[in-house]
C-alpha positions as CSV (number, residue, x, y, z in Angstrom):
1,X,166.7,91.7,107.5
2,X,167.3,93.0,104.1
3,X,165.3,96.4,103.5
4,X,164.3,96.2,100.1
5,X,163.1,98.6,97.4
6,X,160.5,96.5,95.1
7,X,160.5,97.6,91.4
8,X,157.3,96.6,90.1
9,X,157.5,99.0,87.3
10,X,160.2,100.6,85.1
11,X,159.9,104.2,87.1
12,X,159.9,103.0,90.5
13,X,164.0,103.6,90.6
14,X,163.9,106.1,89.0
15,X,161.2,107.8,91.0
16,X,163.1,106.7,94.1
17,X,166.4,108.6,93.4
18,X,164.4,111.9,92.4
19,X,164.6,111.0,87.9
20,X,162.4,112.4,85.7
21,X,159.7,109.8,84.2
22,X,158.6,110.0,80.6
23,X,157.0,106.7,79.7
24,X,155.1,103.8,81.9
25,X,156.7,100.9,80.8
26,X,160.3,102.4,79.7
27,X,163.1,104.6,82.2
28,X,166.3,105.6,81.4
29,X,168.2,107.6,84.1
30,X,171.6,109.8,83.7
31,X,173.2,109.4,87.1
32,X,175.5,112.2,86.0
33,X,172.3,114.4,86.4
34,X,171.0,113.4,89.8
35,X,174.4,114.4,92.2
36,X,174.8,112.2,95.3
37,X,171.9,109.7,95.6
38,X,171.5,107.0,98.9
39,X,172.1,103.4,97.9
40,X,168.8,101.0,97.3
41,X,168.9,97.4,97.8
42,X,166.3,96.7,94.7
43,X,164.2,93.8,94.4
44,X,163.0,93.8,90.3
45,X,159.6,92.5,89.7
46,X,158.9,92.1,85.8
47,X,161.7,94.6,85.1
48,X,164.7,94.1,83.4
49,X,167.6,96.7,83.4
50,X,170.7,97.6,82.1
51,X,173.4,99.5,84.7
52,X,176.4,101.0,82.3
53,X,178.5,102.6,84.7
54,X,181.7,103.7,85.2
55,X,181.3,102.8,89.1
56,X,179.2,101.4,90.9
57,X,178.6,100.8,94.9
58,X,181.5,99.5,96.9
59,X,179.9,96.3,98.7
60,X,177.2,96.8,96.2
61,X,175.0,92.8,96.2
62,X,173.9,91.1,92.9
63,X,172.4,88.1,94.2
64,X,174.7,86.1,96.4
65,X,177.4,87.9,94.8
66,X,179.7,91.0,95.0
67,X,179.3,94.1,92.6
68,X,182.5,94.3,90.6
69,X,183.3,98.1,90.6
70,X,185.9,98.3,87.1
71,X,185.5,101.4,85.5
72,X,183.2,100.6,82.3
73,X,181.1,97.5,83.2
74,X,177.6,96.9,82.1
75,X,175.5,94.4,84.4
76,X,172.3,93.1,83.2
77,X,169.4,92.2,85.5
78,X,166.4,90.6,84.8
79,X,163.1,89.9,86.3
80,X,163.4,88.4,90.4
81,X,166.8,89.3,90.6
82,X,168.3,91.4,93.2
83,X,170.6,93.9,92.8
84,X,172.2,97.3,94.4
85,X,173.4,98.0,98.4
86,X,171.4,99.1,101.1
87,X,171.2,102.7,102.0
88,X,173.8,103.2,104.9
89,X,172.6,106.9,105.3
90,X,175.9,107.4,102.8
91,X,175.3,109.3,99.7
92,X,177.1,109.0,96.2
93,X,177.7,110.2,92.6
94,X,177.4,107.7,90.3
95,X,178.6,108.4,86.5
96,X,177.0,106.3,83.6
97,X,173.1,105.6,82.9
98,X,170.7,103.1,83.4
99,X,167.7,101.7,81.7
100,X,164.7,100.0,82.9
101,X,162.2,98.0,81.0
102,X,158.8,95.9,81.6
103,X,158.9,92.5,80.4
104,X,154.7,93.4,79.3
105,X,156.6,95.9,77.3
106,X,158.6,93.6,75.2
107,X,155.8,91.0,74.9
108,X,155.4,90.1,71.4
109,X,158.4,91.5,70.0
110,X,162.0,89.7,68.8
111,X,162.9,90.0,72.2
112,X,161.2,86.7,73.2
113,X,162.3,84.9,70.6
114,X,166.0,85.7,71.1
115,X,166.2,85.9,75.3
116,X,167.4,82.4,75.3
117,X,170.8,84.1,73.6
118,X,170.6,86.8,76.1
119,X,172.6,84.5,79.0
120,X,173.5,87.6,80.4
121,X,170.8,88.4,82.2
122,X,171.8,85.3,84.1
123,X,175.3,85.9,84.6
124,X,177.1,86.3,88.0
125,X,178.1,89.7,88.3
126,X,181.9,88.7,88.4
127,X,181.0,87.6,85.1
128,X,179.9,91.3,84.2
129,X,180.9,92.9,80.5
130,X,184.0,95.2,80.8
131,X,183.2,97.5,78.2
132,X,186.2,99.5,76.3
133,X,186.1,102.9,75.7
134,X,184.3,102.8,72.2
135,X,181.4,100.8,73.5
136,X,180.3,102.7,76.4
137,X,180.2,105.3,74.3
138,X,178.2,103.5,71.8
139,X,175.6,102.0,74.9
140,X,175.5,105.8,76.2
141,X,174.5,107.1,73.2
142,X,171.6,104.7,72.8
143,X,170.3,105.6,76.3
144,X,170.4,109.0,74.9
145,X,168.3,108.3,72.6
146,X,165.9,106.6,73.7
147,X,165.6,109.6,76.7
148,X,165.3,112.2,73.8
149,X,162.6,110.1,72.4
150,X,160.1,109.3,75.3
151,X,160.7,113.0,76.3
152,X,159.8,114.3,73.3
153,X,157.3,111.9,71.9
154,X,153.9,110.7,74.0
155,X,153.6,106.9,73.6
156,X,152.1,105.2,71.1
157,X,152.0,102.5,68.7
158,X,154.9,103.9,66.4
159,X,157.0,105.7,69.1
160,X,156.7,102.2,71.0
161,X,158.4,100.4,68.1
162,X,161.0,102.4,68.1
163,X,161.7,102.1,71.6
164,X,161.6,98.7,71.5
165,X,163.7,98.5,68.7
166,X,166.2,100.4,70.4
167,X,166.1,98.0,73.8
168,X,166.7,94.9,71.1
169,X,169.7,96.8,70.1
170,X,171.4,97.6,72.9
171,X,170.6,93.4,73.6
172,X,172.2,92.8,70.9
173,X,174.8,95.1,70.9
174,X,175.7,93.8,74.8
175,X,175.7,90.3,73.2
176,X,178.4,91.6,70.3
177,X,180.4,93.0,73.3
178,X,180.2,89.7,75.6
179,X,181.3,87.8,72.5
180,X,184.5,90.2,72.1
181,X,185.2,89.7,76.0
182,X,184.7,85.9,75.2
183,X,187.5,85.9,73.2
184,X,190.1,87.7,74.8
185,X,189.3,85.2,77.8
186,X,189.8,82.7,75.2
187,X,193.3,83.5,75.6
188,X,193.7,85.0,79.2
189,X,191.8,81.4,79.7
190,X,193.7,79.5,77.3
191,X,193.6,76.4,80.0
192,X,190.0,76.5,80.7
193,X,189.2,73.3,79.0
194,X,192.6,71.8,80.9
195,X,191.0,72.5,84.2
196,X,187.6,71.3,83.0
197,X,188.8,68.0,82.3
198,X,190.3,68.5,85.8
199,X,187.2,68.7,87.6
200,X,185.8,66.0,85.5
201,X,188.8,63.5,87.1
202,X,188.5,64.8,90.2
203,X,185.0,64.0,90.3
204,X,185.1,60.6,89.7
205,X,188.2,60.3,91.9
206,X,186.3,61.6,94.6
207,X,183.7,58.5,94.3
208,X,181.3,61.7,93.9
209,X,179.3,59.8,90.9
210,X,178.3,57.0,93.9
211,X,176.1,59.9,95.7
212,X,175.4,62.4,92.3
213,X,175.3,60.7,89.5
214,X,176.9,61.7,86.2
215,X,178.6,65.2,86.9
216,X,176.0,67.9,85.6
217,X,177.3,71.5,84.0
218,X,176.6,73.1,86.6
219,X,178.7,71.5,89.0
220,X,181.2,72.1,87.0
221,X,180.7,75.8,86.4
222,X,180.7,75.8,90.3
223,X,184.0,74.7,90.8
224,X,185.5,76.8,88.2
225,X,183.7,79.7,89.9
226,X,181.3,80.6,87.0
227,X,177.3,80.7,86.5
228,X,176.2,77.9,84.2
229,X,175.3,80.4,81.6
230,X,178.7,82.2,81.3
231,X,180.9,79.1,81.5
232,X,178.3,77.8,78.6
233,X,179.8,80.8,76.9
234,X,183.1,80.5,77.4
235,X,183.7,77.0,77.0
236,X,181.7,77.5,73.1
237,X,184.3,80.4,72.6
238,X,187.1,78.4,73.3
239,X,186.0,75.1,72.0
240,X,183.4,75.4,69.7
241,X,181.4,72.9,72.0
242,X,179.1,73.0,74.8
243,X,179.9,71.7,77.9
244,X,177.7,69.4,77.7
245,X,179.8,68.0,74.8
246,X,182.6,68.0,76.5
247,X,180.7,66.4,79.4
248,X,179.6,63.7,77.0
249,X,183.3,63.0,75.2
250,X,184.7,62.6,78.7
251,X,182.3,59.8,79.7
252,X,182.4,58.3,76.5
253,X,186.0,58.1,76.6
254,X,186.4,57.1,80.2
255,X,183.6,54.4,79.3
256,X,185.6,52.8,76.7
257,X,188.7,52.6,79.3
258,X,186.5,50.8,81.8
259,X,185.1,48.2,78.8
260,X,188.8,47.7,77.8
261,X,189.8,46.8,80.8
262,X,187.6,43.8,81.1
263,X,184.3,45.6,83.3
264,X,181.5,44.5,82.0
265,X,178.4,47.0,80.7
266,X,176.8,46.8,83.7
267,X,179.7,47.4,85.9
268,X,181.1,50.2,83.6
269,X,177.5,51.9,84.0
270,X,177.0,51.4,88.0
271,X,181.1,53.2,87.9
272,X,180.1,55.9,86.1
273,X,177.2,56.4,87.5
274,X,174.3,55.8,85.5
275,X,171.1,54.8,87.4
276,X,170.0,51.6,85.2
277,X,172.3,50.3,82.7
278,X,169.8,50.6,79.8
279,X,170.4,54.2,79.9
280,X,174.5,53.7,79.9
281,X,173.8,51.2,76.7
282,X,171.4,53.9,75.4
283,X,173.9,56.8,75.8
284,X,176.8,54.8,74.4
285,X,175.1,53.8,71.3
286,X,174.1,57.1,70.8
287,X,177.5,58.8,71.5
288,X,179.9,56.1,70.4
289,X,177.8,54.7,67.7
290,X,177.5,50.8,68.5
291,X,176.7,49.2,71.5
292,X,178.9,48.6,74.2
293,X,178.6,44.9,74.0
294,X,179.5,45.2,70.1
295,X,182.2,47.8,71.4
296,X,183.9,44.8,73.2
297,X,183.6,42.5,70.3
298,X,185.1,44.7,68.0
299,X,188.2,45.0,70.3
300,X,188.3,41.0,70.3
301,X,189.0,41.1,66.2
302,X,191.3,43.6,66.0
């Protein structure tokens, strides 16, 4: 049975590996500082956190998956999430920082309104950022900063802007950086939308759609081995589209295959595996822009 450490609040990790505390809602740790430290298995409550690292535990868990231990990752985690290994009575030095944050703290601020950009926090953490150089640096720094200012200021409503303005940034800034790693997997991944539409066929030549359904994103993400979120992301980088989209042009196209070759609406719904026709005629018309009874016709006149 897992042993873990809760984190109700932003200190509790800190407090555990023997960091000082400076604020009640807000932690930032140098693991630089602390020497060799035993591994927690942490369990965040309404926390969220940033690890910027330049290791991290070998065998280390972040949810069902492996840590990834390149030099210069970030991993985000938010709120229910698990993350860390469990102490094996081995001790270790870890070199980067780490910041912890209440989600009470945030309330009210930009952050809500933009945390349904923030797909990181969702990300596997195979999918973490690899950060270059420059913006470890640039992620450090912040951390600094925002130690030098809950150390040296006692909270209140102006120091408490700041610091919140300062966790947007390095949001923001993590989002910049994901968006740069994007694109170079845009081109280490030039055939990601190939082996999309791969999946797709194989889907439907599996005869899956008779027990699923339509094929769902997240399916897909699955067999290309990524979380929903980050394949989301990568597919917009590459494409420009969600894969929803591309979800939607598929069935669309292999729709109008089926009608051309003489199935009728109803059968070309039941193949694809729509669960009443009316939403196959729905989802046509929408997508394809006429009917697919009208469809038909106009294949008749030309």
């Amino acid at each position: 049975m897992n042993d873990y450490l809760y984190l109700s609040h932003a200190n509790d990790y800190a407090q555990s590996v023997g960091a000082e505390t400076y604020h009640p809602m807000v932690s930032v740790v140098h693991f630089d500082e602390l020497g060799p430290i035993a591994h927690t298995l942490n369990k965040m409550g309404d926390v969220y956190a940033f690890f910027v690292q330049d290791n991290f535990p070998e065998g280390g868990k972040y949810g069902m998956g492996d840590y990834d231990t390149s030099k210069g990752s970030l991993v985000a985690v938010s709120p229910g999430q698990i993350v860390g290994k469990e102490d094996d009575g081995t001790r270790e030095v870890y070199h980067g920082w780490t910041l912890h944050f209440e989600a009470e703290f945030m309330r009210g601020t930009a952050f809500e309104q933009r945390l349904h950009d923030y797909h990181y926090f969702s990300y596997n953490v195979n999918e973490a950022l690899h950060t270059t150089e420059g913006e470890k640096q640039l992620l450090w720094q912040l951390m600094w900063m925002i130690r030098r200012l809950i150390q040296h200021r006692r909270p209140s409503p102006q120091t408490d802007r700041i610091l919140q303005d300062y966790i947007l940034l390095i949001c923001d800034y993590a989002l910049l950086f994901y968006q740069r790693q994007f694109q170079d997997a845009a081109h280490l991944q030039g055939d990601l939308l190939s082996r999309f539409q791969r999946v797709l066929a194989d889907y439907y030549e599996r005869g899956l759609q008779r027990q699923h359904g339509l094929p769902n994103v997240k399916y897909c993400a699955s067999e290309l081995c990524l979380s929903p979120s980050y394949f989301g992301d990568v597919v917009r980088s590459v494409s420009g589209d969600s894969p929803m989209q591309v979800i939607q042009r598929f069935l669309v196209d292999r729709a109008k295959s089926l009608l051309v070759s003489g199935l009728t609406a109803t059968q070309t719904s039941a193949t694809l595996g729509f669960e009443y026709p009316q939403h196959f005629t729905r989802f046509f018309k929408k997508h394809a822009g006429l009917q697919p009874s009208k469809y038909i016709a106009s294949l008749k006149k030309s």
